[in-house]
C-alpha positions in Angstrom: 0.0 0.0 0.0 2.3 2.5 0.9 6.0 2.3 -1.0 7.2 5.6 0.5 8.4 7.2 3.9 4.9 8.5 5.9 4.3 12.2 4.7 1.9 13.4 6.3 1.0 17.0 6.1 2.3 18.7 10.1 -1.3 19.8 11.3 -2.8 16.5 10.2 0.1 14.7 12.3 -0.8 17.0 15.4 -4.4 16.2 15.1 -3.7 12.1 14.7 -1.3 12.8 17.9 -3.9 14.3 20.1 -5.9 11.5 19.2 -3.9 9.0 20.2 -3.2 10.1 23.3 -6.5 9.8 24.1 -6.8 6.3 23.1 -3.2 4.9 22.9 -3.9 2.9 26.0 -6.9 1.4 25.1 -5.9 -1.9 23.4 -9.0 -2.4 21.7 -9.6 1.5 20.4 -8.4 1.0 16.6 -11.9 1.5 15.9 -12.2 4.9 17.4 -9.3 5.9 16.5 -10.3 5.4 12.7 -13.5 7.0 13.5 -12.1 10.3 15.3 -9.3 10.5 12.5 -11.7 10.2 9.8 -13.9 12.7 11.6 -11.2 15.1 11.9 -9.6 14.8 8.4 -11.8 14.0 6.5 -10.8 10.6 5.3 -8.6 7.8 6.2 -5.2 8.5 3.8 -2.6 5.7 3.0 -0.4 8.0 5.3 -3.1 8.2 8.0 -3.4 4.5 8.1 0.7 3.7 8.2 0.8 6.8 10.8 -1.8 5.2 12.9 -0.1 1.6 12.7 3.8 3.1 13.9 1.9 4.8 16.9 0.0 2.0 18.4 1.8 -1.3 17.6 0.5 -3.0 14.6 1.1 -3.5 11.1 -0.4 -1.5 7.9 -2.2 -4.6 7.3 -3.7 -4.8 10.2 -4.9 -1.4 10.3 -6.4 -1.0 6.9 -8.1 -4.0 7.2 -10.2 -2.5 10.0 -10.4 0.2 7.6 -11.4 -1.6 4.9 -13.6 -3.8 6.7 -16.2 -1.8 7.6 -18.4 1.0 5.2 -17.9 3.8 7.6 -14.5 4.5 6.7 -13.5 6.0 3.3 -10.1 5.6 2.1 -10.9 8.6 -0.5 -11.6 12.0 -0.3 -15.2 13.0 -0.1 -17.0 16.3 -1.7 -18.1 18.9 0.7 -21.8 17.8 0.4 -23.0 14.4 0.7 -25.6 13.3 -0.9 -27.1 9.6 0.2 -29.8 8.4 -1.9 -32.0 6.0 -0.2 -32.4 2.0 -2.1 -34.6 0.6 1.3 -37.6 -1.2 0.2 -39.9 1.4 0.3 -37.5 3.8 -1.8 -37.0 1.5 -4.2 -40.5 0.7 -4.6 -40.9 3.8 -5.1 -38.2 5.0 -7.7 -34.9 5.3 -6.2 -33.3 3.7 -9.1 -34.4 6.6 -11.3 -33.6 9.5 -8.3 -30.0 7.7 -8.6 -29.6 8.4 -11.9 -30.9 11.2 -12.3 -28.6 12.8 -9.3 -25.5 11.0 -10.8 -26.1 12.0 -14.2 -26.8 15.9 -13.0 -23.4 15.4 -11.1 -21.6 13.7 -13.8 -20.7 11.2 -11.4 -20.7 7.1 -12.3 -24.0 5.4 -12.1 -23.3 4.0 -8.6 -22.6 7.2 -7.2 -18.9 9.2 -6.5 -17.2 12.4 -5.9 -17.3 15.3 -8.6 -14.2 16.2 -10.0 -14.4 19.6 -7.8 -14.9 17.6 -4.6 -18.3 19.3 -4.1 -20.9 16.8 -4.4 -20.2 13.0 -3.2 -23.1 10.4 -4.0 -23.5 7.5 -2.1 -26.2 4.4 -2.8 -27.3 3.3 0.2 -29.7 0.8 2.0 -31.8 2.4 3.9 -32.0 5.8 6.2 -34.9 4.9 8.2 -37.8 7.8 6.6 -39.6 4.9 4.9 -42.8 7.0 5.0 -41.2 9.9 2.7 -39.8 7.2 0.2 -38.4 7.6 -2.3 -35.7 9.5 0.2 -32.0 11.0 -0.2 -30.6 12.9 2.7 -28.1 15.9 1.8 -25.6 17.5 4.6 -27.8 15.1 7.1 -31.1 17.1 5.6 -34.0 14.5 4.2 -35.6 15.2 1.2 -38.3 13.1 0.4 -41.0 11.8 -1.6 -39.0 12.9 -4.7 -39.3 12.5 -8.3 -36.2 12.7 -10.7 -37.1 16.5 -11.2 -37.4 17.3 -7.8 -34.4 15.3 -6.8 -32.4 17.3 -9.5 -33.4 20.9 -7.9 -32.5 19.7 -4.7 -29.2 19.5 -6.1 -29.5 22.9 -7.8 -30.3 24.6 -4.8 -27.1 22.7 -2.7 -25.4 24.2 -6.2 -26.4 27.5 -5.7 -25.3 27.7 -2.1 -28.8 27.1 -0.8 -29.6 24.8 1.8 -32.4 22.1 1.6 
């Protein structure tokens, strides 16, 4: 994964410090760890992940397996609005296919979702968000937006575009 001395960037290796002080004792706080350091930067770089390995005793490979492991963690930057578009039984049912593509075509983003090349926008498909009863759903910034169409999906995003908020 990583060929290369860690370079991370000073104020990202102050933040990673400060959190490992807080958990370095805590044999069992990789998990945290990745969570606070993804919370804090943003994502989990290769450097993040070899960084975080040296300071608490295991390898890369055990690391980003964690990181890999579970769905929380993203190993890639993410846009500055997120944008999760809802494929639960009830969205589906009711046309979260076509609000999927519709948002990911507007974006110019791959059909399954992904970041826009100005790291504004990040789609994400996922399996449910729990507002079955305003189906089909997609939740922007943590906002929920529901019972959408393709059109109505779109100016969402227009608005988010614009600088407005939900």
């Amino acid at each position: 994964m990583l060929d290369s001395p860690i370079t991370l960037e000073k104020k990202d290796k102050v933040v990673l410090d400060k959190i490992l002080r807080t958990y370095k004792k805590e044999r069992g706080a990789l998990i945290p760890i990745l969570q606070k350091a993804q919370e804090e930067l943003g994502y989990l770089s290769p450097d993040t992940l070899a960084y975080i390995a040296s300071q608490t005793n295991r390898t890369l490979a055990q690391v980003y397996s964690v990181a890999t492991f579970y769905a929380q963690f993203r190993l890639e930057p993410i846009g500055k609005h997120l944008v999760r578009v809802c494929h639960g039984t009830a969205c589906h049912v009711g046309g979260a296919e076509d609000i999927q593509a519709c948002v990911c075509e507007h974006l110019e983003v791959g059909d399954e979702g992904g970041t826009t090349k100005d790291l504004q926008f990040t789609v994400e498909k996922v399996v449910c968000v729990g507002a079955c009863s305003l189906a089909p759903v997609m939740i922007v910034d943590g906002v929920a937006h529901g019972r959408l169409t393709p059109d109505k999906a779109r100016n969402v995003i227009r608005k988010y575009q614009q600088g407005k908020k939900g």
